[in-house]
C-alpha positions, 0 to 999 in steps of 0.5 A, spaced: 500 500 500 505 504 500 509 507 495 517 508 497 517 510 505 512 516 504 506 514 508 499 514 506 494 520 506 490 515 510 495 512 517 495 520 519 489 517 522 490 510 522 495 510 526 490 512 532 484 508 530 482 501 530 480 498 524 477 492 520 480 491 513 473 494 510 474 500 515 481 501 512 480 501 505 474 506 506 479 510 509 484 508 504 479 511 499 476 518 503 483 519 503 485 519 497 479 522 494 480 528 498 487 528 496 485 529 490 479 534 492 485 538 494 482 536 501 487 538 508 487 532 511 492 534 517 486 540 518 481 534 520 484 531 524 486 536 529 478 537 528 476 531 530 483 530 536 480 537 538 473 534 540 475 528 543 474 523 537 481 521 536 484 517 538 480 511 538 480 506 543 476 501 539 472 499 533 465 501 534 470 509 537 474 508 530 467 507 527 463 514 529 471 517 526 470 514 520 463 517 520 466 524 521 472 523 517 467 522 512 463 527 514 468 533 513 471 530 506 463 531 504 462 537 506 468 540 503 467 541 496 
């Protein structure tokens, strides 16, 4: 999944989230999606550490993050 040593978009988040394979290749594609949107993803996860939704302790914490994730990618267009 990674090109070279640069990260994913996407383990800006993941590395504080708990995540089945399914949640992480949504994850995988609202980050790539915003990247080409020209989305700051760095910007919505300061949002969501901010209110206290990240980091998550387990799947159904990392399941209402994603939800806001991808509320935010969403509404940013």
């Amino acid at each position: 999944m990674r090109s070279g040593n640069r990260p994913e978009k996407s383990d800006i988040f993941a590395s504080e989230m708990v995540l089945s394979e399914t949640m992480r290749s949504q994850l995988a594609q609202m980050c790539n999606y915003a990247r080409i949107e020209g989305i700051d993803l760095e910007e919505i996860k300061e949002k969501l550490t901010e209110e206290g939704t990240l980091p998550c302790n387990n799947k159904a914490d990392s399941k209402k993050a994603l939800a806001e994730i991808y509320r935010h990618v969403a509404c940013s267009f």
